[in-house]
N, C-alpha and C positions, 0 to 999 in steps of 0.2 A: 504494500500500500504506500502513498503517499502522504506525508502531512507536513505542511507547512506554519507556522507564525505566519499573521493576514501582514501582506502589504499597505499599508495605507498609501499611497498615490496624493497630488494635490489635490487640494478641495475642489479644484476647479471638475475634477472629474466624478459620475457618478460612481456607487457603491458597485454596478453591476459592472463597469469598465475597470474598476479598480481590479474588483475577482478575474476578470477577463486577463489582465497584465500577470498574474500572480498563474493561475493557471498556466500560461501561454509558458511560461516561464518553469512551471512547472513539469511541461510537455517536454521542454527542452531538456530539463535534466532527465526526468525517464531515458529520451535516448542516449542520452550518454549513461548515464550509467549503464544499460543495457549493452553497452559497447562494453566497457569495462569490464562486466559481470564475464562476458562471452571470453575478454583477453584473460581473467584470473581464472577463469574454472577449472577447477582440479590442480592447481600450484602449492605449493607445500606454504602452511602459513610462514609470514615471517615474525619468530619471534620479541616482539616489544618489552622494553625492559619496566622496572619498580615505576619508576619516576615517569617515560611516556605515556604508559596506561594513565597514570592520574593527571598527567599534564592534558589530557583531554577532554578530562571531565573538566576543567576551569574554562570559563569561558575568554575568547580571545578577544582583545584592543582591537574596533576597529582602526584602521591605520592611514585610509582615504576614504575619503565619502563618500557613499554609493552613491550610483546614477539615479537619475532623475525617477526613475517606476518605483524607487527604492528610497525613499526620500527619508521614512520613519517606518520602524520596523515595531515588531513586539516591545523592544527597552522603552518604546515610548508609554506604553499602560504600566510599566514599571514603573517611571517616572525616574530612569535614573539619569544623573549628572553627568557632563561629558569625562571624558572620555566615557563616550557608552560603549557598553558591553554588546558584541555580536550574538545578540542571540538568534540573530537570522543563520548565521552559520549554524549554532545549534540546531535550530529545524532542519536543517539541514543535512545535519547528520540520520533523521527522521524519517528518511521519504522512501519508499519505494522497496517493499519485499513483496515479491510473486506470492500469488494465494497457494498454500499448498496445505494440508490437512495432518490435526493433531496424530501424536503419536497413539496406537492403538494398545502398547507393550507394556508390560507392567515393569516394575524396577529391576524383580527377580529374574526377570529375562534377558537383561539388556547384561553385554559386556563393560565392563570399565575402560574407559582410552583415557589420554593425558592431554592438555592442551597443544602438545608440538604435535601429536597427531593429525590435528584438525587442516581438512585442504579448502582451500576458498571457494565460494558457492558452492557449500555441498550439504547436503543432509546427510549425517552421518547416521545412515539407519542400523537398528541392531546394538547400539552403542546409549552410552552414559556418560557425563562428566560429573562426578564431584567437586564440589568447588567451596569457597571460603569467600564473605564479602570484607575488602581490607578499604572500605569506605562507607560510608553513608550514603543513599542513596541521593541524586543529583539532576539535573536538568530535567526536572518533577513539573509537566505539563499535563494538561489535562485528559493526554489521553499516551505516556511514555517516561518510561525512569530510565536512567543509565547508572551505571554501580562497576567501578573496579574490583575486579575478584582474579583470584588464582584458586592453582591446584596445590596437590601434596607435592610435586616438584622442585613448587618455588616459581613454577611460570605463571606470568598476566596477559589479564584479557581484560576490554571493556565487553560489560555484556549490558544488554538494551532489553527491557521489559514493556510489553504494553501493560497501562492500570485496569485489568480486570477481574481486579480483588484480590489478587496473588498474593500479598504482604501478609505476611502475621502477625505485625508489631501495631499497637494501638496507635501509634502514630502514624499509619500508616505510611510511613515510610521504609526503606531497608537498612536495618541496623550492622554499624562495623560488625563483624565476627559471625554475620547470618551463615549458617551451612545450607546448602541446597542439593539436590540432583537436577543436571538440564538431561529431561532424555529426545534423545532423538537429537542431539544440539544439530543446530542450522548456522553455517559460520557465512555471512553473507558479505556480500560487497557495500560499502557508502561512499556517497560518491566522494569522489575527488581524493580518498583517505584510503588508511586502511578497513582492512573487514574487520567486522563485529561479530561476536554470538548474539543471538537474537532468538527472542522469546515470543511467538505471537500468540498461544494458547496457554491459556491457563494451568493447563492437565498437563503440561508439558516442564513445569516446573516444581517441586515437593520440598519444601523445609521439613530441616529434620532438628530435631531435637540431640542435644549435644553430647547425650551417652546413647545416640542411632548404631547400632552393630556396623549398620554399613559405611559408614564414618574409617577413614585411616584413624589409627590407634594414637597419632600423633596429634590429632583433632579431638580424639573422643576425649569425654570427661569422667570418670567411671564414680566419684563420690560417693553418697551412703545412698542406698539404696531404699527409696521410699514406699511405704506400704499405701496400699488404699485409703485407708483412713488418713494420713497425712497428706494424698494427693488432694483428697477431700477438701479439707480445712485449708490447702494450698488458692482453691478454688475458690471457697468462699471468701478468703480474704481479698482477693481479686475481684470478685460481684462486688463486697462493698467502698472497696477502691474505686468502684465504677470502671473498672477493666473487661469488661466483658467475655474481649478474644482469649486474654490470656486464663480467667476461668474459665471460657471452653476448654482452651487445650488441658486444664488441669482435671477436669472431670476426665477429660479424652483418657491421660494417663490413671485415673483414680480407677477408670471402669475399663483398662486394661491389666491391672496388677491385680484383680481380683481372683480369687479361685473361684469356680464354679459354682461352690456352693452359696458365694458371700453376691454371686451376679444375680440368683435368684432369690435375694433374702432382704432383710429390711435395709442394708445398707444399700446394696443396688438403688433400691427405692428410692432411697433419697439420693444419691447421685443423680439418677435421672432426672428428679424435679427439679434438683438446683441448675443442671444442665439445661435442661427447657428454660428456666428463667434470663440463662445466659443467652441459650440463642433467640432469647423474644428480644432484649435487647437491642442484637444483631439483626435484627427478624428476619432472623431462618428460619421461617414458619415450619416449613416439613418437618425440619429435624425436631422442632420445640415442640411439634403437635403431639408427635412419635413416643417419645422422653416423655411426657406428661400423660401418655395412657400409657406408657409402662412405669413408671412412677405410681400411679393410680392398682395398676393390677399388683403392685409389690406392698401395697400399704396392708399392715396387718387386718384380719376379717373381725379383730373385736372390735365391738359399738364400743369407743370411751373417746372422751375428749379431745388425745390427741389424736390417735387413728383418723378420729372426723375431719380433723384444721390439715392431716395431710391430706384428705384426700380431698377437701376444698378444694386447697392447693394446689395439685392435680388437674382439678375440674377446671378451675379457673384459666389455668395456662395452657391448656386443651381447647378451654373455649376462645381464649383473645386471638392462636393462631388459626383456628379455625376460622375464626372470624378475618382475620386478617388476609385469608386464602379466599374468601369468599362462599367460604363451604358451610355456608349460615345453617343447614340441618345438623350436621358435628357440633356444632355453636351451641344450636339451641339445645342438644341433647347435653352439653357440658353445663352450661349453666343452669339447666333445667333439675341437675343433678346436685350442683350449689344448690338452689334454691330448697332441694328435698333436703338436703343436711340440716339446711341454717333458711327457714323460712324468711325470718325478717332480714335476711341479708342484706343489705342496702349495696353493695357493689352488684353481686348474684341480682336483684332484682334490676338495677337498672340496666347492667349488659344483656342481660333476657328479653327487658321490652326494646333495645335496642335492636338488636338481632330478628325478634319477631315482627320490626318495621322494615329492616332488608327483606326480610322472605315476602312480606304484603307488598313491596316494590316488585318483587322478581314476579308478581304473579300479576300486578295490576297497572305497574309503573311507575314511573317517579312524579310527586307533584310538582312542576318546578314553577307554579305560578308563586310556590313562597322561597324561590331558591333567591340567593343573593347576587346573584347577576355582575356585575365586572368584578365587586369586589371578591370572586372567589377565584379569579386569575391565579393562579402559580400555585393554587391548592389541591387538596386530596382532599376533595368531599366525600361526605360518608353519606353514602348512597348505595345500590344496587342495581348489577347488569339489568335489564328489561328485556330479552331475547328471544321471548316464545312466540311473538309474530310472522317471527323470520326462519330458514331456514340456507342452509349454501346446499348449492346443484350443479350440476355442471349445464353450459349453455351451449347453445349448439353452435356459434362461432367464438365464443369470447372467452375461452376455459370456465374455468369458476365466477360463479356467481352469487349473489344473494335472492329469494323469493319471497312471497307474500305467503303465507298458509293461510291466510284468512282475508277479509276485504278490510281495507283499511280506510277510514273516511276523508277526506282534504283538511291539513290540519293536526289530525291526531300523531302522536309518537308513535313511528314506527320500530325504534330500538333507541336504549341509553346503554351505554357501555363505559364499563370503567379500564381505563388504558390497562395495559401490562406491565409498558413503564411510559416515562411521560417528564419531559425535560421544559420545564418555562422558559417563558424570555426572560433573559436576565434585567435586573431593573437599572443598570447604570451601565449597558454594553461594552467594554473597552478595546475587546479583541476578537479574531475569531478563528478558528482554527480549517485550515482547507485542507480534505485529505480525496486525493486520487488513488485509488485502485487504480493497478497498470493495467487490466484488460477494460475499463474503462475510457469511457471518450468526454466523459463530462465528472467533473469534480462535485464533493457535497462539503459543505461547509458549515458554520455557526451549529447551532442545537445538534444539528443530524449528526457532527460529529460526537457531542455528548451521549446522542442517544446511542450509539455504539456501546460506548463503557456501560450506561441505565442497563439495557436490554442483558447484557452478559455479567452482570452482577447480579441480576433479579434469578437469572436463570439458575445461575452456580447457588446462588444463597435456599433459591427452592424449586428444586430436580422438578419436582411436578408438574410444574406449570408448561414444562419443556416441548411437554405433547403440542399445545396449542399454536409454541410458535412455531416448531419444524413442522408443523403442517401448512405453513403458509407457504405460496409460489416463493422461492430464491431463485425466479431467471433463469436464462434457456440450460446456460452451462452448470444446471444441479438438479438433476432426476430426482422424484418423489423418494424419498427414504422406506426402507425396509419396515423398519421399526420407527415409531418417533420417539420413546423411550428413553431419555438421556442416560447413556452407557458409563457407569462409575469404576475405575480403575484405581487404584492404590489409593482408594477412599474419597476420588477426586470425583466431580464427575465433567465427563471429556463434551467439549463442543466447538465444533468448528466455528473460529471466529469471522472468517472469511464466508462463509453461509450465512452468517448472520446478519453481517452489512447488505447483503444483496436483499435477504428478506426484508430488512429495513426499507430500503431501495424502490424495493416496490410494494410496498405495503403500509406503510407511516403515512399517516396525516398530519400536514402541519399548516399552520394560523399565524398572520400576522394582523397588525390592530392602524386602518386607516384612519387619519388623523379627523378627514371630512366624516368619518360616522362613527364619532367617540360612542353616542350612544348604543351603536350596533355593537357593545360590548363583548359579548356573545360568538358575534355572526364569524359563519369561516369564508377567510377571505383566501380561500384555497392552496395549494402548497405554497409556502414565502418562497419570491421569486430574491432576485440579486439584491432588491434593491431593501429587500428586509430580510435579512441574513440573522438575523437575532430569535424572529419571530420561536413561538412557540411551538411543540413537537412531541406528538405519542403514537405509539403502536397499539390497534386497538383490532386483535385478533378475529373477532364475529365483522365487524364493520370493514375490513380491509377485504372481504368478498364482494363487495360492491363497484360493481362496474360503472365507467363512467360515460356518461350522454350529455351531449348540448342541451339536449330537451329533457333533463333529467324529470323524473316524480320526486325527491326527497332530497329536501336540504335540511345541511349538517351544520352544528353551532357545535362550541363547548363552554361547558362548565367546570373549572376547574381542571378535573383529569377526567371530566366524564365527555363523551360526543355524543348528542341529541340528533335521532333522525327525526322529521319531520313529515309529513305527506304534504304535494305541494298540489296536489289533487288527489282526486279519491285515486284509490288502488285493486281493482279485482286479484282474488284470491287465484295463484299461482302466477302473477305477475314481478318481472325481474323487476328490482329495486334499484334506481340507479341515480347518481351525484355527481355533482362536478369535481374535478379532478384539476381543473385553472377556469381561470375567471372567463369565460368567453370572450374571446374579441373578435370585433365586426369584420376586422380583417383576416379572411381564410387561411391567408399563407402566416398570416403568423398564427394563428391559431392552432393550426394543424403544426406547425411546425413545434410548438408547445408541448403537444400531445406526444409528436414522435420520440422526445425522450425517457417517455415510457415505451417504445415499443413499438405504438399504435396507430392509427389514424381511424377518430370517428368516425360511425355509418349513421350517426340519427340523419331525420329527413333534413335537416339545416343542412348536416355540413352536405350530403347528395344533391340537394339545391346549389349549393355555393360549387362543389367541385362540375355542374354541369350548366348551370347559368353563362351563356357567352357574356352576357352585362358584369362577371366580377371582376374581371380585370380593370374596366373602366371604374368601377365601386372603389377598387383600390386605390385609384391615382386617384379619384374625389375625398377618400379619404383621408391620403396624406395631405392634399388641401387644407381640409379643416383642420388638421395638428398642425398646419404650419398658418392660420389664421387664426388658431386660439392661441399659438405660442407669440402672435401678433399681438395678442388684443389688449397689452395697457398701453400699446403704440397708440393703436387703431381709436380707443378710447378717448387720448389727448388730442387726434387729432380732427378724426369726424364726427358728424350729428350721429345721435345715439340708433334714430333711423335709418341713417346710411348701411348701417354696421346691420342690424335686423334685417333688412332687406337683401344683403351680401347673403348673410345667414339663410334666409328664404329661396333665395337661389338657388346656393347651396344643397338645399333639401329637397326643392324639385327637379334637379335634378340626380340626385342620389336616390328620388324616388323610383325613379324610371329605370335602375339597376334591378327590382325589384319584380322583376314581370307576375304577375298573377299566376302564371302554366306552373309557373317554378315555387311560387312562395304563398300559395293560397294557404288563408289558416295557421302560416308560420312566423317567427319572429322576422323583425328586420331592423338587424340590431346597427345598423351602417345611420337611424333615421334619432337615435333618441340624444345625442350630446346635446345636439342642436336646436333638438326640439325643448330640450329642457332649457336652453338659453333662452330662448325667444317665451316661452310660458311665461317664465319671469318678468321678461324684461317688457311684456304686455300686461301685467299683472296690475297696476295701476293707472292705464291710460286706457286699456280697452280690455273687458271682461270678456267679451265672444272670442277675440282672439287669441287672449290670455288660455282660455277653456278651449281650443279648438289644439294647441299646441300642447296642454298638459296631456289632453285625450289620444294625440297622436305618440307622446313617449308611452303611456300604458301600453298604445296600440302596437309599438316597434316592441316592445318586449313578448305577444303571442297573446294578449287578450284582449276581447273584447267588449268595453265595462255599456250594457243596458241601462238606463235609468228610465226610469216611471218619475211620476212628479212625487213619489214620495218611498223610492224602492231602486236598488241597483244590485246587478247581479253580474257576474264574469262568467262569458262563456268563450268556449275554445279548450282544447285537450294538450296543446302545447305553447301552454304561457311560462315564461320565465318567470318567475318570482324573485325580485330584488330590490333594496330602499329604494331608487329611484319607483318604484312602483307606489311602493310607501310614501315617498314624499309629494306622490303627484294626485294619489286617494286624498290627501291630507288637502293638495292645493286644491282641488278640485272640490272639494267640499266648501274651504274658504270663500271661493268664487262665488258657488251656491247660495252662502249666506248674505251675499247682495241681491240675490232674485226671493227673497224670504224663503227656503225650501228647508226648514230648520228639521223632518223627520229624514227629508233626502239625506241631510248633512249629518245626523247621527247615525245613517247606515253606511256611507261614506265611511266615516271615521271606527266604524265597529270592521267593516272589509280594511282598514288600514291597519288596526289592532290585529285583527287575526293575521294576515299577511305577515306582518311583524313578529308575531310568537313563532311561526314557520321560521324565519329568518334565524332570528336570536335565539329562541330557543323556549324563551318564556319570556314575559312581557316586562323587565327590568328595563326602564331608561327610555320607555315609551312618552311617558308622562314630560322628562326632560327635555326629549328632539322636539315634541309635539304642544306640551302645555298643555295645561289641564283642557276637559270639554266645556263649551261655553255654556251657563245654564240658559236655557230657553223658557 
């Protein structure tokens, strides 16, 4: 893979030009390095001595100022003073290892080799290195550690970790004197430098404890040999240090030093509850779930006081992970089981009625007309999946899909789902990180790079959950799996990280927040393009079968880590479910051109319209027009009548309407008509009402509906209306209008189709009342 520190570029240039330079640049080193890789392969390493090894991990003086694409680099969110420190160079060292798949072997199998064995770009398969870390770990990015380490030789190497959760140390960091096994080592080329060991898989790495058998003698520690009971109490005193990992690992050893008989007797027991306590902490849900019904089953069978407060105890930490896993039946059976202990429990009762409003979610939905609406941005609401609408099927051209099992009405929630993992926009952005896959042609950046690390933390910390993501598409070059089972080796459990970015890839949904619809708090403003690299980002397993259409039925908001489908018309029962995937734009070739980096290119009837229309060539040179007469317009403003400029605009749109033949676009959006119309709505808005109203009527009408009114009743018909604010904002205007011809029952049915449209959008109706202001009483 590839990962870079973002470029910042001058201000003069946008964010998406900036990524553009930084990639391009990116591309360049791929080939070279690639050249490289080809001239070192299979060369006998060369050995680095004490002092070079760590003289690499210090970061180097820049020495001349980089050119101009390169003006400020990462040391600028550092804020450090000059001489700045190269940390471009550091990403640098970062970029570029071929995907190639965890090791399958366990310890016991693998041979022991030395570091001078190691030949460049190779995977040394069959093979081990034991090693020693004789540094702290260093150049600690958000998704990469580097650590000088040797063997028993006396030979150095730098070795390079990705962060996904490998560390043992509560610091999460790598402490001097860490021992490890790298199996399978991969001694790879960086550019311009020497080669590195390189770690990309988790399972592929193992700390060991410093009296390990398999440890050189000269490493190992052999001291007093500790019984159970003192691994025990080793542990608890670490839980209340607030050390967590390391009272894991001490129960790890308390409930290995046990005899047989003492694994299944009251000491077992409580190892295993204080161990569940540790990995709730952690929330290693599985394991804590696990640990706390075997805790539970070792609690002695006499009714007396203590007996009972353990198997509380037990119950309780049975129930938080269960809950935590989403497994509210295991929940409710735990807490349910507190509450037979200890009736007036006050924790036991409130987790119970807790629990028993996820499962009334899972069965009926989420209310979200009392949800908290922006302000639950970057949170983990406590809610519950909604999925039993839906089902995934396979389609008959589009692989996997999502369907209806039942009719769904215009409006109602068609699924809430709570992410898998789920990375916010950060609140004060300063950097971002751009990582290329080499069999890639386009780079992913900001969030999507954290969600890398999220998704392969969530998974290692709980094996379970595993099934749901390896069953999602990972792209043409990764066949369905045998098994989706996450496969556990020397207690680790193995997962290709290289699959997992691609699942991401094609599967993630992410959000950014347009400044012009603060209100739309909610609303998804479909995957963040260049130019919002920050925006926010989750994998949301049941809703990533959703296929996407122009002419979609169901649009998606979020809640916190939740994503809200909506129906944007009613839906018949065995009906695909489908969403936007980017924002539609009127112009074809960029739109479809949007689409192909996933793969595709749409068949709703739009884009079959727009690819067989001979008028959309001509659509497209009218509408660079209008981008280069709105990016006119505080010229245009200073210097013609306001008329002039409306009339320009009017022009404009009849003839952009004649792009739009009837044969081709009966019935369907035409989306090349609403900028303009929305301009002119406006800018008629107080000198002439019919005009005013004939230009709002025509943006509803470029988005696919047709709004009816009676003198005191309106209703939208048509099967492929887009739904979006400008829709909303023109119900809204259009109703204002009304209330100059007295039609005050038209104007609260107006404004009730603007409310509902709006909950569709957003998701729930937070921040209606502030775009909109209150109703006016009549």
């Amino acid at each position: 893979m590839a990962q870079s520190a973002a470029t910042v570029a001058p201000d003069t240039l946008t964010s998406a030009q900036k990524i553009d330079m930084v990639q391009a640049e990116l591309e360049v080193a791929k080939l070279r390095l690639r050249q490289q890789a080809r001239e070192r392969r299979g060369l006998e390493r060369v050995a680095p001595s004490r002092a070079a090894v760590l003289q690499r991990l210090a970061p180097k003086v820049i020495r001349q100022a980089p050119r101009p694409s390169l003006v400020r680099t990462f040391d600028q969110a550092l804020e450090l003073d000059s001489p700045s420190l190269d940390h471009r160079r550091i990403a640098w060292n970062m970029i570029l290892s071929e995907p190639h798949t965890p090791s399958t072997s366990s310890v016991a199998s693998l041979s022991k080799i030395m570091l001078r064995d190691l030949l460049m770009e190779n995977h040394h398969y069959g093979t081990m290195l034991l090693l020693r870390a004789i540094s702290s770990s260093a150049i600690h990015s958000s998704m990469q550690t580097c650590i000088a380490v040797e063997d028993e030789n006396g030979d150095h190497e730098l070795l390079t970790i990705h962060d996904f959760a490998v560390t043992s140390h509560s610091s999460q960091m790598i402490q001097q004197g860490s021992l490890f096994v790298i199996k399978e080592p991969f001694f790879r080329t960086v550019l311009d430098e020497a080669c590195v060991l390189c770690v990309d898989h988790p399972s592929d790495i193992l700390f060991l404890d410093t009296d390990n058998p398999v440890l050189p003698r000269a490493w190992r520690t052999s001291g007093i040999e500790r019984s159970a009971v003192q691994w025990k109490h080793a542990g608890n005193l670490a839980l209340r240090s607030q050390d967590p990992i390391e009272a894991e690992r001490c129960y790890n050893r308390a409930l290995a030093a046990m005899t047989a008989s003492q694994a299944d007797d009251i000491l077992g027991g409580m190892i295993h509850r204080n161990r569940a306590q540790a990995r709730i902490s952690l929330e290693h849900w599985d394991g804590a779930y696990s640990d706390a019904m075997t805790g539970m089953r070792l609690v002695p069978q006499e009714e007396d006081g203590v007996a009972n407060l353990q198997k509380m105890r037990a119950f309780y930490r049975a129930g938080r992970a269960a809950y935590e896993l989403g497994v509210y039946d295991r929940a409710h059976s735990a807490y349910t089981s507190v509450t037979g202990i200890a009736p007036n429990d006050v924790d036991g009762l409130r987790e119970l009625k807790r629990t028993e409003a996820r499962m009334a979610e899972q069965a009926t939905g989420v209310n979200f007309w009392a949800a908290t609406g922006p302000a639950a941005h970057g949170t983990r609401v406590d809610h519950a999946d909604f999925l039993r609408r839906t089902e995934a099927r396979r389609t008959q051209t589009h692989g996997r899909g999502l369907f209806a099992i039942e009719s769904i009405a215009c409006g109602d929630i068609i699924l809430s789902e709570k992410a898998l993992a789920f990375v916010p926009s950060p609140a004060t952005p300063k950097s971002f990180h751009l990582v290329i896959p080499p069999s890639a042609t386009r780079g992913t950046f900001g969030t999507q790079g954290n969600m890398w690390t999220a998704v392969i933390q969530k998974v290692l910390a709980n094996p379970s959950i595993g099934p749901r993501l390896l069953s999602l598409y990972a792209g043409p070059n990764y066949p369905p799996l045998e098994s989706l089972d996450i496969p556990m080796l020397d207690g680790r459990p193995v997962i290709d990280i290289f699959r997992v970015e691609n699942i991401i890839e094609y599967n993630s949904f992410g959000y950014a927040h347009d400044a012009d619809l603060t209100s739309f708090g909610n609303a998804a403003l479909a995957t963040p393009s260049a130019d919002s690299m920050d925006g926010s980002m989750g994998l949301w397993s049941h809703a990533s079968a959703i296929n996407h259409s122009c002419l979609y039925n169901a649009e998606h908001s979020f809640i916190g880590d939740m994503i809200i489908f909506r129906a944007t018309r009613d839906i018949a029962k065995d009906e695909e479910i489908t969403t936007l995937y980017k924002e539609v734009n009127a112009d074809y070739e960029i739109r479809d051109a949007a689409l192909r980096t996933w793969g595709f290119s749409c068949d709703c009837k739009l884009c079959e319209a727009d690819r067989h229309c001979p008028a959309t060539t001509q659509r497209k040179h009218l509408l660079q027009q209008v981008r280069e007469v709105l990016g006119r317009l505080p010229i245009l403003n200073a210097t013609l009548e306001p008329r002039a400029i409306i009339m320009m605009f009017e022009d404009l749109l009849a003839q952009i309407e004649k792009t739009y033949p009837g044969e081709f676009y009966h019935g369907l959006p035409r989306l090349g008509l609403i900028t303009l119309n929305r301009y002119c709505a406006y800018a008629y808005a107080r000198s002439d009402t019919d005009k005013a109203l004939g230009h709002a009527l025509a943006v509803i009408a470029a988005h696919g509906y047709t709004l009816d009114m009676t003198e005191d009743d309106a209703e939208f018909t048509g099967n492929n209306g887009m739904s979006a604010p400008q829709v909303v904002d023109q119900l809204i205007n259009v109703g204002r209008l009304m209330e100059r011809k007295d039609r005050a029952a038209l104007v609260r049915r107006l404004r009730e189709m603007a409310l509902e449209m709006y909950i569709v959008i957003n998701g729930e109706p937070s921040g209606f009342e502030a775009r909109y202001g209150r109703a006016r009483e009549q």
